[in-house]
Each structure stands twice: as structure tokens, then as C-alpha cells.
N, C-alpha and C positions, 0 to 999 in steps of 0.2 A: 833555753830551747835552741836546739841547732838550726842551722840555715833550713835543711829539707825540709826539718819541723814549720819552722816558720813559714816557707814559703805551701805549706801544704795548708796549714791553719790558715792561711790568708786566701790561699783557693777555697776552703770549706765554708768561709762567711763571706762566697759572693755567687754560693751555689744557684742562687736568683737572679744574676746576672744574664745581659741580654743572650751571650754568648752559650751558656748553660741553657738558657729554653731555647735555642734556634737547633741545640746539639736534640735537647730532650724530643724538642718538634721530629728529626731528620728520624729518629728511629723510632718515632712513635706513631708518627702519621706520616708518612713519607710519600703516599699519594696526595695529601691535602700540600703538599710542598708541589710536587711537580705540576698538580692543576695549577697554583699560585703563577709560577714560572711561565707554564703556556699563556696564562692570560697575560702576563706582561708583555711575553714574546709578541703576540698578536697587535699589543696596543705600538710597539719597536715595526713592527714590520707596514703599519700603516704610514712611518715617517721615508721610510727609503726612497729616498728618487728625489726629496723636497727640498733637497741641499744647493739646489743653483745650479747653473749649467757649470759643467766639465770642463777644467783650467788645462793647460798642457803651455811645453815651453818655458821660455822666460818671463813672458809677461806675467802669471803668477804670484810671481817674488820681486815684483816690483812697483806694485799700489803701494801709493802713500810714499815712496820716497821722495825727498825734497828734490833731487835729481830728477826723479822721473815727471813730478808735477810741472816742474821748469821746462820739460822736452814737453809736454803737452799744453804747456803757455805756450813757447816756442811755436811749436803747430799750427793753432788756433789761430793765434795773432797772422798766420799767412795763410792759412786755409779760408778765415772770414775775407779778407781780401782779393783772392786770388780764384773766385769759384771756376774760373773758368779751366784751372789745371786738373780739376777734377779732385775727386777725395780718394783715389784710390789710383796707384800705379801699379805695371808690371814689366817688366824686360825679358824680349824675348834672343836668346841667341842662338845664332844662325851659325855653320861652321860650313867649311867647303875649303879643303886642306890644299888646294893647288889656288886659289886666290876669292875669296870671299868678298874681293872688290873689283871683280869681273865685271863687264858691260853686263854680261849678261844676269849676274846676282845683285846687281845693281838698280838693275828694272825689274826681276822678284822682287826687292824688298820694298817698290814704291806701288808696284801691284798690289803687295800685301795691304802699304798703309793706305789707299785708296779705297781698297774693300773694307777694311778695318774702320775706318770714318765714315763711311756707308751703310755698314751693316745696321740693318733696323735692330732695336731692343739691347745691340752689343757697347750703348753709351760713352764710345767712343768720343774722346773730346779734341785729344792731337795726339799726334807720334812725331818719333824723329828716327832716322835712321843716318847711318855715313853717305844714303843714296838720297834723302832729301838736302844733309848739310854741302853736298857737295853740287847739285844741281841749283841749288840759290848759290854760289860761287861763279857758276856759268852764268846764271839771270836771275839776279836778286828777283826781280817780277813776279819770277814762278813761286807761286804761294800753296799751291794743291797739290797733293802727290801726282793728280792726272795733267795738270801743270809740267812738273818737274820733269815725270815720264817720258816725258815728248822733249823735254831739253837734253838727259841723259842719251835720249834713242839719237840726238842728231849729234849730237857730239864724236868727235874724234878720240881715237885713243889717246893722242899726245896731249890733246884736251881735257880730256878725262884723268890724267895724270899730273896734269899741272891743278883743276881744281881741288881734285881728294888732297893735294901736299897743301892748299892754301887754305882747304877747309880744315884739315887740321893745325894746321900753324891758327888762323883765325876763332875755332871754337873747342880743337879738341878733339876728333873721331871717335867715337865710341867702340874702338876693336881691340884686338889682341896686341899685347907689348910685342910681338915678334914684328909689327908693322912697321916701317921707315919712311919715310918723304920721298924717298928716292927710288925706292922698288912698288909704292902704291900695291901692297898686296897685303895681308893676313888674312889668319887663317880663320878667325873668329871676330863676327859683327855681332853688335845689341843694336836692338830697335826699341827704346822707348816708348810706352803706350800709357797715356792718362784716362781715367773715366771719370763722370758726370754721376757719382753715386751721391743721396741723400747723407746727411750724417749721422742715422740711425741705422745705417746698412749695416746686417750681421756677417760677419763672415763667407757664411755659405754664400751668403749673394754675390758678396766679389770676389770666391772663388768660381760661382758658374760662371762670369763674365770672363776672369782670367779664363780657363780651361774651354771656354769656347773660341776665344782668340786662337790658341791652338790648335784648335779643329778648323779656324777657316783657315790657318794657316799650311793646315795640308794640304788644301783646295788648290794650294799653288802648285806648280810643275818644279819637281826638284828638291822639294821640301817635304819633310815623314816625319811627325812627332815621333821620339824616341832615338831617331837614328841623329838628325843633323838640326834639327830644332826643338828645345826645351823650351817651356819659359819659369820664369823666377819672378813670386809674387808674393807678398807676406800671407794672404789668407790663405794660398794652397800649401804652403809652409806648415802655416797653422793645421790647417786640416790633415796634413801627411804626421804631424807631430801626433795628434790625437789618432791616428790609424796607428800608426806603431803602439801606443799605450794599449789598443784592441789586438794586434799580432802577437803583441808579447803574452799577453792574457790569453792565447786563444794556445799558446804552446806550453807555459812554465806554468797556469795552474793546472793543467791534466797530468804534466807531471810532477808537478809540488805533489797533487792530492793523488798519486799511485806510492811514489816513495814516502809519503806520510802515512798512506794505509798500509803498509809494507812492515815498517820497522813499527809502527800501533800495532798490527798484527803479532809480530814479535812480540812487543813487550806484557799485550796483555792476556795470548796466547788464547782468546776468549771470543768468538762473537757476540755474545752479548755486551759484554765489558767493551770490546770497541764498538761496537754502534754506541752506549751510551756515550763514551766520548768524544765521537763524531758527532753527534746530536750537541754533547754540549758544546766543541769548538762551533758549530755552524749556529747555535744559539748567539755566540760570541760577537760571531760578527755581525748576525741581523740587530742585535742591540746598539750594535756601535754605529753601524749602517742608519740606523734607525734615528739613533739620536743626533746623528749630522743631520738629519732629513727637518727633525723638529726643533735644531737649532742655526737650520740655515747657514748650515758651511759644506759650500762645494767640494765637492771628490777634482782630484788634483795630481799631479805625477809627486807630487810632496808627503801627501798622504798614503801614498802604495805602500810604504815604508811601514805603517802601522800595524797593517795586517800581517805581516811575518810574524811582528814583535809578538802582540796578542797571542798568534799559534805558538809560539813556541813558549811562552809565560803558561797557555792551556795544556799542553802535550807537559810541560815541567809537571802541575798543579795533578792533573789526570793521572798520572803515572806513580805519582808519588801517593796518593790517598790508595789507588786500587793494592798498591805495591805495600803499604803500610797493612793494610787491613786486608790483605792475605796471610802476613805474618801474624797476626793475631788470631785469624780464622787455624791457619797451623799450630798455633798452640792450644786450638781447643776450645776457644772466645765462640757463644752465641753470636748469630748475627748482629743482634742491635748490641750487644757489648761490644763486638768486636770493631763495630764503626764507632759506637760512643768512645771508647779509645783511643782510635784514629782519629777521629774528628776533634778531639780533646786534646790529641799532641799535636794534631797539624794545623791546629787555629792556628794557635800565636806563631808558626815559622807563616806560615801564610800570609797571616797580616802585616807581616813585618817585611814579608818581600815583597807584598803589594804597594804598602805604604812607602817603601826605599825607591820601587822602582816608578812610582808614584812622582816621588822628589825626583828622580831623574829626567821622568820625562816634562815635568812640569817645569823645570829649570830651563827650557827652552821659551817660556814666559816673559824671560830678560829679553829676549833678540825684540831688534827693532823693526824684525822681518813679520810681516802678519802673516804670513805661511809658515813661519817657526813657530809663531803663536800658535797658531790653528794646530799645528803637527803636537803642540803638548799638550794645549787641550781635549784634543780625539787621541790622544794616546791614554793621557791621565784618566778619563771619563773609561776607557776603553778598559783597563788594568782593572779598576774598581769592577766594575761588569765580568770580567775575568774570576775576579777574588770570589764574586756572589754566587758564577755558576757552578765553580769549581767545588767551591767550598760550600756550597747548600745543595744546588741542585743534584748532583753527582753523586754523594754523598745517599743523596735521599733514592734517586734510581735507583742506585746499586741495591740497596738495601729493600727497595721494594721488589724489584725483581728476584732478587737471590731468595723472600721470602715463598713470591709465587713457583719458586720451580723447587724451594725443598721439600722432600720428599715426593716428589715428579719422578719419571722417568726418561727427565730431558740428558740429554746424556752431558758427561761432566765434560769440561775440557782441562787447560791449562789453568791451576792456582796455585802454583810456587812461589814466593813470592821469588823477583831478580836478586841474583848473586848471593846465592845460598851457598854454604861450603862443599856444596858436592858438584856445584857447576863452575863449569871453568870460568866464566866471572868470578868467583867465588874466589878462587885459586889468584887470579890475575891481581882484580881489584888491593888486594892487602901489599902492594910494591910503596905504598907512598907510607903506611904505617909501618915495617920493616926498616926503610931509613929514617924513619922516625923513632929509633931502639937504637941506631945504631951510627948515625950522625946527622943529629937535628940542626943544633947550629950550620954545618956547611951547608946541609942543606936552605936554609935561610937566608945564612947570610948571601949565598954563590946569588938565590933566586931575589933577592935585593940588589946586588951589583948589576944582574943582568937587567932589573928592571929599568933600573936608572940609568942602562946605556941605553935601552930602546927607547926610553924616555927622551933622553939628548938628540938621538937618533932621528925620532919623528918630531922632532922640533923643527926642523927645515922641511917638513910637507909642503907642495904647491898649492895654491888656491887657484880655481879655475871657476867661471860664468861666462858662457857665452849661448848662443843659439848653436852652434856645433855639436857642444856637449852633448845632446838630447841625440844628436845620430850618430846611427850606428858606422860601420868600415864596410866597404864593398865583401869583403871575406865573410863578414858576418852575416848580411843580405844573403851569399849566395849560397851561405849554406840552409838557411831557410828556405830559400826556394828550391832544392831538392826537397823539401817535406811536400808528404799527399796532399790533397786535398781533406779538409778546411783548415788546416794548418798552415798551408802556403801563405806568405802574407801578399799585399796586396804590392799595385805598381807605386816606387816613389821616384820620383824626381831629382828633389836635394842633391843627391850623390856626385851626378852629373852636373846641377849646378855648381855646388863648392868645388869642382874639379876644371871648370871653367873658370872662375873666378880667381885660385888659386893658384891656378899652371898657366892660364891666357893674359891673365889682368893681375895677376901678383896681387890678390886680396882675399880676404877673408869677404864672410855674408856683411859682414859692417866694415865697410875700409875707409871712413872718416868719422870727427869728430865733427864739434858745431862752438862755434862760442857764437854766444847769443845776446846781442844787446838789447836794452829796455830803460832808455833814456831820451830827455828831450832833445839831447844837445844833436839827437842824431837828423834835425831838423837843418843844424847849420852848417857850415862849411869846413869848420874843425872836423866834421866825422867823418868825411872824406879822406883827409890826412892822420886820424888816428885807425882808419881801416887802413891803409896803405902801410903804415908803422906797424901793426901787426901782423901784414905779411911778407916782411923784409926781415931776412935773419934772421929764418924761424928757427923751432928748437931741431935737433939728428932725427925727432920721432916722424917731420912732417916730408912729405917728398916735395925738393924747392929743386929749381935750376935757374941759376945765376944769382941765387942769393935771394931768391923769392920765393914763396912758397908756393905749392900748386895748389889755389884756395880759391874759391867759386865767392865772388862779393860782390857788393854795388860797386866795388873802384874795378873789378876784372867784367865785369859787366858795360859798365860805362867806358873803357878799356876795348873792348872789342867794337861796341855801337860808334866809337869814334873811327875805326878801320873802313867799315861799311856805310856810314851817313857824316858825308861831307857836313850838312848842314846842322847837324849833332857837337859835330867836331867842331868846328868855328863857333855855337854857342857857349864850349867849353870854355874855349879859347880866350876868350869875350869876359869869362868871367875870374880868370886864372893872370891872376897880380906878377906872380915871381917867373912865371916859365916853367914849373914843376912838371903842369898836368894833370894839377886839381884844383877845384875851384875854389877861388878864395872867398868869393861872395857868391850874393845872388844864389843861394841853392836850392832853394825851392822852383826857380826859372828850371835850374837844371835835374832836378829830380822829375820835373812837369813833361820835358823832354823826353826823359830817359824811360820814365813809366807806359810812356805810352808803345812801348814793344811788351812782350809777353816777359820777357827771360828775365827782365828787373826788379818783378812783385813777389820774384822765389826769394828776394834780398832785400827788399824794404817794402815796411808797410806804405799803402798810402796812405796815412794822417802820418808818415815818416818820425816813427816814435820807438820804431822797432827797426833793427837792422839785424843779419845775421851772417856768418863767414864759414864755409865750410871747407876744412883742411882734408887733402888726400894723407892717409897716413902710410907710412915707409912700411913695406914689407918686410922689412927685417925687423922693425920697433914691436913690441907686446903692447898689450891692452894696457897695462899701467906706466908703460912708459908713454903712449898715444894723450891718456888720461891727466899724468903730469905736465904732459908739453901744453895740453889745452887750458889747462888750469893755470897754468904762468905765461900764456898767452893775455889771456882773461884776467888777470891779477894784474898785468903791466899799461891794458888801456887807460886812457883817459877816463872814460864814457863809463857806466855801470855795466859790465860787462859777468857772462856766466860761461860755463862750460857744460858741454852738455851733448845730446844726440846716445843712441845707442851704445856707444861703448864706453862713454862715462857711464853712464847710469849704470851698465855692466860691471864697471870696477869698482861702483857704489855698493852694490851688491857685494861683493867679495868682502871688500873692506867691514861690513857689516859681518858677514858671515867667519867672519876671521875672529871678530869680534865677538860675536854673540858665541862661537865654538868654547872660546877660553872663558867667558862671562858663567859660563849654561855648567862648565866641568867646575869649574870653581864650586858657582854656586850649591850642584847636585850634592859633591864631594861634602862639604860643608855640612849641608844639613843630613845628608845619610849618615854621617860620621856622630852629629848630633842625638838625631835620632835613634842610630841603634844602641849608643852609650845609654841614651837615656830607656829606651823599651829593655837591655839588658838587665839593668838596676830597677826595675820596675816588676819585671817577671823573674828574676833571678839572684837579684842583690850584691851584683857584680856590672862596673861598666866595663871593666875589662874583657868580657866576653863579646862587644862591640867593638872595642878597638883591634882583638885579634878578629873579627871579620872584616875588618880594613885591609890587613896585608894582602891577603891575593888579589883581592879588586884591583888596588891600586895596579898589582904586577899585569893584570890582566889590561887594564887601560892603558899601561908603557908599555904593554905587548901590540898593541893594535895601533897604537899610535905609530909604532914602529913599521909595523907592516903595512900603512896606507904609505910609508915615502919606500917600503921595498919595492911593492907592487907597481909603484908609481902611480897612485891612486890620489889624484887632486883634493882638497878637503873642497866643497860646493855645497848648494844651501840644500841639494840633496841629501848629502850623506852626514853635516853639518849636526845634527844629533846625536849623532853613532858614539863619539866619546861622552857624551854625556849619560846616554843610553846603558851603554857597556855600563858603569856603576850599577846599574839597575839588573844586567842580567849579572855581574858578577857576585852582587851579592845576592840574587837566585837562589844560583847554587851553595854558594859558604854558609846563607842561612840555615838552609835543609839541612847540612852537615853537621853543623855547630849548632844546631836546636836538639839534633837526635843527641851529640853527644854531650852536651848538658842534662839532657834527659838520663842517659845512664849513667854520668859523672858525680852527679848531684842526688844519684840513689846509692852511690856507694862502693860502685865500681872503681880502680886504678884508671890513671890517664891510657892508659896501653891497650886492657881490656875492653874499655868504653869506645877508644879510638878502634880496635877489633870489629864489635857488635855494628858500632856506625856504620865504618869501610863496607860490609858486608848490605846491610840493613839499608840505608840509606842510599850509599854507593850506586848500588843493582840500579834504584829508580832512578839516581842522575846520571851512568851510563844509558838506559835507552833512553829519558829524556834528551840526551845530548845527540845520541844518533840519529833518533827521531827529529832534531831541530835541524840539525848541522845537514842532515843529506837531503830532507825533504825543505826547507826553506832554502838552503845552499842553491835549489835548483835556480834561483831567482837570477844565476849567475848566466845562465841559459838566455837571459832576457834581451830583447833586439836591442834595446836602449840604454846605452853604455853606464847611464848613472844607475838605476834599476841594477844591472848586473853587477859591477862594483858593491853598490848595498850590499845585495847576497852575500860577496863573498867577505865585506867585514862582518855583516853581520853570522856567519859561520864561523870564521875563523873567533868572535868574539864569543861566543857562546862555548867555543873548543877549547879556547884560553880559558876564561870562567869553570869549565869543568877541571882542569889536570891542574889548573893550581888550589882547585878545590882540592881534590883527588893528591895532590901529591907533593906540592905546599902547604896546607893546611895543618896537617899532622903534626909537620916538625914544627910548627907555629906555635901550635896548644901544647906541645912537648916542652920546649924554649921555655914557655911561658910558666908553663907548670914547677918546671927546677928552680927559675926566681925564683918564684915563689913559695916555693920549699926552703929555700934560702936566705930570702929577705920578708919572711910572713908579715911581721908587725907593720914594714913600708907601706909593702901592697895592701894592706887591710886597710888603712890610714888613707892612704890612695885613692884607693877604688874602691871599697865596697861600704 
């Protein structure tokens, strides 16, 4: 008995099979299918919303890192000490480009903090501005901004010039690097504000505290939020983060879902045919939606990601059944034959893409990131949900509907199927089987050389994590704000912040690192000297002058209290053996001392068991060079020492994501490769028909790999699935291709004429599925939120790769393959099958 024998005898004794009654159900009662459906639906739609509050930013992707756990040791151990700085700060800055340390901006800003630690309800705990630090210069005494006020108001200018140079030399100023000692002027002040918030305070509450500080601070003369004062606060960050996730939503899905009914309209040339698969894609999501709801995992900027994928796996699945089972209906197929059919050829390519793409996105499993987890979870659950609607419910509609309007007088519309030989697809499509007649080899071997340069090519991609990421560029804001109303997004901040920060103050939203200690020894008078020894000679990443670092400690703390308290200074003195400067005994005398001012409990605990050092990092240094300096900081103490703060944890994240990226494509690769070897030889009794649907993926994944270092498109825990993904949409398409044409290869047809019927047949439905992904999920590229847009456009361009190496690789592939094997039969037989 011959293979087709065989493999048809082996279909005939499993006509009982699950898959055979789900076919016999779809055309036999196909309303008793779609009620099934609704009730499911209904039971999905009662989970929506029950996922946990709405994640946005970096915090996200950074539960559970041992990094991030140590920066929240870190916290704790000075927040329980130190209630009185409050649990929540903000900075607000003030600009006035002719001198922002005017007499007269000088007594605005102690106006402000007066009313500020006044104001009922606004939990104001302390402030500092360049107009308090410099009025305790004049008269330590003055303790209250309405203190200072009155020292500032009787001061002389020449007065007022000698304190602000001693108050900076002494603590620091908080203004713009264009300031000098000598000209007492810039152009840009911060004013520090702490609050008195509970440690269950949500967000929104200390963002209404921040954004009311702002409002009284218009109250002042001279001052106009937006114009010449901002402020900068992590929860109104946060909140402007989660507005953008809502602006972008409120522009890219009206038009995702106009250019997705646009090219649906095309393909299925039908209104009936597309509502039902708009019914089914929106089924899609309420399932998917639904089952985060009843398995309790939050909607996330991580998870936006999924929802494209799903549409365009449904728009593939949709277009290929209607497009199938029109060619059947054209040859004269009853309706339930003509789906029993289709549903019978397009199972096993279905399952097989589900289950491939399945592995790919479930390969994000390995990441140690629990938002990569999450992201393959609700992807993997999401594809299955996909497979069901596509392939039962769809199936069953069609068929119910088409039976209620025959012999109706509903009028007909569009049933060709795509890429017929009379339509100019028709015509187009057959370019990649033509050089597959006429030079298969180059054609293969050229699209293997190319792959493997794009391959080498996107091996040097950047990794990027920071809080920046998430925003968008002034150009991009302002082009949104020409859109009407409710499209217009809303007012953000940020812009102006990082624009201060990065032109005024030469730093990013995180411009230091922390090493963090967590040892006894920080009790005794050795830690004095092994803080000193760490910030002497620091590494190029930390900003030092004169061979010191500029690093906020109990020894730069103790350091200043010795400038302004004499009697501070001679207990040091008292205790200091060598002449150094620090003390060699007695430390707890001088820790008892030192504690008793506010500024020394931000650097040591009181039971002094915890210390901490926070380095300014150099404007020219990156995030991993900042991250290695702190880490060999940390490495060289005495004392048990860590690294840590915001932008470690930031580069923990990368290092992860860099990591799980290669971990996740390996893996995917691996068992796709397994698996379709293995479903080939199972349905077909060849794994060879596996391994040639390996070649274009792979070209497709060195294509896109290639293109994130073209585009200069950073790999981040955003996009951080996309090659692993791309496996999953590349073999989409090569499946459909290479299922149709084993179907006619393995009935009897030549490799030419089989590749023919395919190109045509199959083809039709993976150019409109491809237009339909590419231009209507493409739109994502439209999005305020620079990692969101990026998505789009790999995810486009990955879905456009996936098709033309289908389309035009493939061919010469199955061609290649076929002349072996014409040549070397007994091998290959022995081989593969």
C-alpha cells in the first residue's frame, strides 16, 4: 500500500475521533454550536475587569527581582526610622531666566514654603529651597520659612551673595549647573517638599497632594503652573504613564479597527462573512479578557502586546476557512460538504499553527521576569481561544447562516475565493513559483546568505529599561494635540520635567545610584572609614572633584554638621586618634550627636545597622556603566555592602531581558522544530515536511532581528517576545502553505503543479490576511508610547517577513528538496520517513 493509501486508511479507522464529531457537529447542528459559544462567552465576560488594578511604567517588570527587593529593604529600614520626612516626596522647579536667585525669587520661594507647611489637609512635613539654605547661612536660628523670610527681606545684596556662594559650598544648591559662586545667579531652582502620608497611601492620593502643591503654588505672584513652574513627583509620573496607555487607546484602536474593517471588507467581499468575523475576533478578546479577570492577572503596558498578536492569528484563521470553503462552494460542494472539507483540511494546519505559536509564546515561561511570564501565559491561553473560535465557531456560523439565506432573496455578494487566475493576484501571486522552475537553488541559497548576515547584523541590538522609555518626544505630543476632540490627549508634565533635568541639571529622571549597607559593623568606627574609602577614587561613571566622589553619606553629612556646630566639631575631634577626621572610637557618642539633626537618618539607621551612600552619576556614564561602577563600589567595602536604587534595578531588568530574549528564541525554535518534525511524520509520514517549514522562519526571525538594530529599535521587556513570537507567526504562514501543498502533492500532483494550485489557493488568503495584519495592527505604530509604537512596527514588518518568505522562499525550498530527493530516494527514505 502506497503512502496516500496508507495515510487515507489511517484517516478512515479514526472517523470516530474527537476531531471528526466536532466536524460532523459544525455541519450538522451548527446552531447548537454557536448557543454552546454564547454561553461560554457570557460565563468570559463576567471575568473582565477582575484582573487587579492596571500596571503602567517600570514598576511592572520589576516584582520579585532580588535587586528590586534590596531597594525596598533599603527604603523601609529609613522610612521606619525616619517618619518624620514623610513617605512621599516631590520637586518642584521654578525657572526665571534673568536670575532665579533674585531677592525678590528668593522670598517667592520661602512664601511658597510657608504656605506649603500651613496649608490644612496638604500633609506637608518640610521643604527646602536655595532660599531657606541660604537664609540659615545668614542666621542658623532661623528655622521657619516665615523665620528666614524676614532674614532674606533684611539682607543686603552683597549679603545675599556671600550666603547663596557659602550655602552652596556648605550643602549644595539645588539649581541649574549654569550657576557659579561668583555670579550667585541661575536660571533654574528646585524646592524640595516631603509629606506625612500613611504607608497604604495609593497613588492617586499622593498624586492629589503633589498637584495641589502646584495650585497653591500659583497662588504666588510671579508664578503659573505650566509656564515657569512644574513639579516632578513619582505618582503624578505614574498617573501621566497610565493617561498615555488611555490617549493611545483612544486614537490607534479607532483606527486599528477602521483599517481592519477596510481590508476584512476586501477580503471577504461579504457583510455577512465579516460581521461573523468580527463577532468572532471580539469573542476573542472578551475570552481572553475574561480569563485574566478569573485568573487574576492584571492588564499591563506588557500585555497590549497580546492583543495585536491574537487579531492577527484571527484575521490569518478567518480568512483562510471563508477563502477555503469558497473554493469548494465554486466547484459545486453542498454547503455542509463544502465546510466538512474545509474544516477537514484546515484542522490539522490550524492545530499545528496554534500549537507552534503556542510553543512560542509559552517560551517566554523561562524569563525570570513575571510580566514575561504573564505575557506567555495570556498569550498561550489567548491562541488556544483563538484555535476554538476560529475553527468551530466560524465554521459553524458560516454554515448556519449561508443555510438560512439559501434560496432567499438576500442578495448575493462577493464569493470568489482570493487569487483566482482571472484576478490580478492571481497573475502576481505565482512570481515565487516561476523562480522556483527556474532557479531554486540561488534562490535559497542568496535567501540563507542574506539571512545570516541579518542574523550577525542584529546581534549588536541595544537593550534599553528605563522610565523615559514609556515617553513619548515633544513632536509626537504635538502632533496629537492638533487632533479634535476626544482624541486630543490630555496635559502631561514629564516633557518639561526631563527637559529640566537633562539641560538644567545634566541628568536623567534617575541620576544616582545607592550602595547600601546591612551590617553590624556599621555601629563602629571602622564604618566611618570604609564610607570615606568608598568615596575616594571613585570609578569615571560617578561625578567626584578632587578625587572624591559627589556622594550624599554619614561621613558628607557629619562633614558639613562639623562646618556649622562648633560643638559637633570638637566631639569629633575628641574621638579622632590619627588627625584624619573620623572618628576612631567612641561612635555611638558620635552617631548620638550627629542624629540628632534631620539630614543624618536619610544615612543611618538609628539602632545604626544600616547605612547608606548615594553617588551622583556622570552625565556622560549610561545605565550599565553607572550600575558596574556601583557594583565594584560595593564589591570593595569592608562592611556587607549592595548596589542598588533605581537604575540598578533598571539594569537588572535588561540583563534579564537580554537574557530571557535568547533563552525564550532558543527554547521556542527547539521545540517548534520538534514538533512540527514530529506532527509531519504523524499526519503525513515524512518529517521532512517539518524541517522545510523551518527555512523561512528562521529567514524571517534574521530578518527582524536585523531590522530592530536598522531602525534602531532597543530589544526592552516590551518588545523582548517579538523574536520569539516571530517563530510562531512565521510558521502561520509556511503551515497554510505547506499543509495545502501536501494536500495536493500527496494526491498525485508534480512539485510545480501542486506548488501552482497552492500559490493561487492558499496564497489569495495569506496575502489579505497579511494586509489585513500588517496595515491594520501596523497602526499601533501611530501610538503615543514609544515601546507600544516600536511593537507595531516589528510586529508588521514580522508578519510581512513571514508572508514573502512564505510566498517566495518557500517554493524554491519544496523544489531544492524535492530534486534530492529525486536523487538520493533510498537516503531520504531511511532519513525521514
Amino acid at each position: 500500500m502506497n503512502e496516500p493509501e496508507q495515510r487515507h486508511a489511517r484517516d478512515d479507522s479514526n472517523d470516530r475521533s474527537l476531531i471528526n464529531r466536532v466536524e460532523a457537529t459544525i455541519t450538522a447542528h451548527p446552531w447548537r454550536v454557536v448557543l454552546t459559544f454564547a454561553v461560554v462567552t457570557a460565563l468570559f465576560v463576567a471575568g473582565i475587569g477582575g484582573g487587579g488594578e492596571q500596571q503602567a511604567g517600570t514598576d511592572q517588570f520589576t516584582d520579585g527581582l532580588d535587586e528590586q527587593e534590596a531597594y525596598e529593604d533599603m527604603q523601609d529600614d529609613f522610612e521606619r526610622d525616619d517618619r518624620g520626612s514623610g513617605g512621599a516626596s516631590a520637586n518642584l522647579f521654578f525657572e526665571d531666566q534673568r536670575n532665579t536667585l533674585s531677592k525678590p525669587n528668593l522670598l517667592r520661594m520661602l512664601e511658597f514654603q510657608e504656605r506649603a507647611e500651613n496649608e490644612d489637609g496638604l500633609r506637608v512635613t518640610s521643604t527646602t529651597s536655595p532660599a531657606s539654605l541660604t537664609a540659615q547661612q545668614l542666621d542658623p536660628t532661623a528655622e521657619t520659612p516665615e523665620e528666614q523670610y524676614r532674614v532674606i527681606e533684611r539682607a543686603s545684596q552683597r549679603q545675599l551673595e556671600a550666603a547663596i556662594a557659602d550655602a552652596d559650598e556648605a550643602a549644595g544648591l539645588p539649581v541649574s549647573t549654569d550657576f557659579t559662586r561668583e555670579s550667585a545667579a541661575a536660571d533654574v531652582a528646585q524646592i524640595a517638599v516631603t509629606y506625612d502620608v500613611p504607608p497604604n497611601a495609593d497613588t492617586d492620593d499622593t498624586a492629589e497632594l503633589q498637584t495641589r502643591t502646584v495650585e497653591l503654588a500659583n497662588e504666588i505672584d510671579g508664578y503659573e503652573s505650566g509656564e515657569n513652574v512644574v513639579v516632578f513627583g513619582d505618582a503624578i509620573i505614574e498617573e501621566e504613564t497610565l493617561q498615555l496607555l488611555g490617549d493611545t487607546a483612544m486614537v490607534v484602536f479607532p483606527a486599528a479597527l477602521v483599517l481592519i474593517l477596510f481590508f476584512l471588507l476586501v477580503a471577504y467581499r461579504d457583510p455577512i462573512d465579516l460581521g461573523l468575523g468580527l463577532v468572532s475576533l471580539l469573542m476573542t478578546m472578551v475570552w481572553t479578557f475574561g480569563f485574566m479577570g478569573h485568573a487574576g492577572i492584571p492588564f499591563s503596558d506588557s500585555l497590549v502586546t497580546v492583543f495585536p498578536l491574537l487579531l492577527a492569528v484571527g484575521i490569518d484563521f478567518g480568512i483562510h476557512i471563508i477563502n477555503r470553503y469558497r473554493e469548494e462552494r465554486a466547484a459545486g460542494a453542498a454547503i455542509g460538504d463544502a465546510m466538512g472539507i474545509t474544516t477537514g483540511q484546515m484542522s490539522g494546519a490550524f492545530l499545528i499553527v496554534t500549537l507552534t505559536t503556542v510553543i512560542g509564546f509559552a517560551a517566554n515561561l523561562t524569563s525570570s521576569l513575571s510580566q514575561l511570564r504573564d505575557f506567555g501565559i495570556v498569550a498561550s491561553v489567548g491562541i488556544i481561544f483563538t484555535f476554538l473560535i476560529f475553527g468551530v465557531f466560524l465554521p459553524a456560523g458560516k454554515v448556519g447562516l449561508d443555510r438560512l439565506r439559501e434560496g432567499t432573496r438576500f442578495p448575493k455578494f462577493g464569493s470568489s475565493p482570493l487569487g483566482n487566475e482571472d484576478s490580478i493576484l492571481g497573475r502576481i501571486l505565482p512570481v515565487g513559483t516561476r523562480l522556483a522552475r527556474i532557479a531554486p537553488a540561488v534562490v535559497l541559497v542568496t535567501a540563507l546568505v542574506f539571512g545570516t548576515a541579518a542574523a550577525g547584523y542584529g546581534a549588536g541590538v541595544d537593550t534599553e529599561f528605563s522610565q523615559e522609555a514609556f515617553f513619548p518626544d515633544e513632536d509626537r505630543i504635538a502632533q496629537y494635540e492638533r487632533l479634535p476632540e476626544p482624541f486630543a490627549p490630555g496635559e502631561y508634565t514629564f516633557m518639561t520635567v526631563l527637559d529640566y533635568l537633562e539641560e538644567d541639571f545634566d541628568q536623567g529622571f534617575v541620576g544616582s545610584v545607592t550602595v547600601y549597607v546591612d551590617d553590624p559593623d556599621v555601629r563602629s568606627a571602622a564604618a566611618f572609614r570604609d564610607v570615606d574609602r568608598a568615596v575616594t577614587d571613585p570609578p569615571d561613571a560617578f561625578v567626584e572633584t578632587d578625587r572624591r566622589a559627589d556622594a550624599d553619606s554619614v561621613v558628607s553629612v557629619m562633614e558639613q554638621r562639623k562646618e556649622t556646630d562648633p560643638e559637633f566639631a570638637a566631639t569629633v575631634k575628641r574621638t579622632d586618634a590619627n588627625g584624619d577626621g573620623l572618628p576612631d572610637r567612641d561612635a555611638d557618642l558620635v552617631y548620638d550627636k550627629l542624629l540628632e539633626g534631620d539630614q543624618a537618618a536619610q544615612y543611618v539607621t538609628s539602632d545604626r545597622g544600616s547605612t547608606r551612600i548615594v553617588y551622583q552619576v556622570d552625565a556622560d556614564a549610561d545605565q550599565s556603566d553607572a550600575t558596574a561602577a556601583a557594583r565594584e563600589v560595593a564589591g570593595d567595602m569592608s562592611m556587607d555592602a549592595t548596589a542598588t536604587g533605581e537604575l540598578v534595578v533598571n539594569q537588572a531588568v535588561i540583563d534579564r531581558v537580554s537574557e530571557s530574549a535568547i533563552t525564550s528564541l532558543i527554547v521556542a525554535f527547539v521545540l517548534t522544530a520538534v514538533f512540527l518534525m514530529l506532527s509531519y511524520w504523524w499526519l503525513e509520514g515524512r518529517m521532512i515536511y517539518g524541517v522545510i517549514n523551518l527555512v523561512p522562519v528562521l529567514v524571517t526571525v534574521a530578518m527582524l532581528a536585523g531590522s530592530m538594530r536598522l531602525f534602531d529599535i532597543p530589544l526592552s521587556p516590551f518588545n523582548a517576545p517579538i523574536l520569539s513570537v516571530s517563530i510562531g507567526l512565521g510558521v502561520d504562514y509556511t503551515v497554510h502553505f505547506m499543509h495545502r501543498f501536501v494536500d495536493e502533492y500527496e494526491s498525485g500532483a508534480d512539485v510545480h503543479e501542486a506548488l501552482s494550485v497552492t500559490v493561487r489557493g492558499t496564497g489569495g488568503a495569506l496575502t489579505g490576511s497579511m494586509l489585513t495584519t500588517v496595515c491594520g495592527l501596523g497602526v499601533l505604530y501611530l501610538a503615543l508610547i514609544p515601546l507600544i509604537m516600536e511593537f507595531g512596527l516589528l510586529l508588521a514588518l514580522g508578519v510581512f517577513y513571514a508572508y514573502l518568505t512564505s510566498i517566495f522562499l518557500l517554493p524554491s525550498t519544496i523544489v531544492v528538496w524535492d530534486r534530492l530527493e529525486r536523487r538520493y530516494d533510498s537516503v531520504g527514505n531511511i532519513a525521514w520517513q
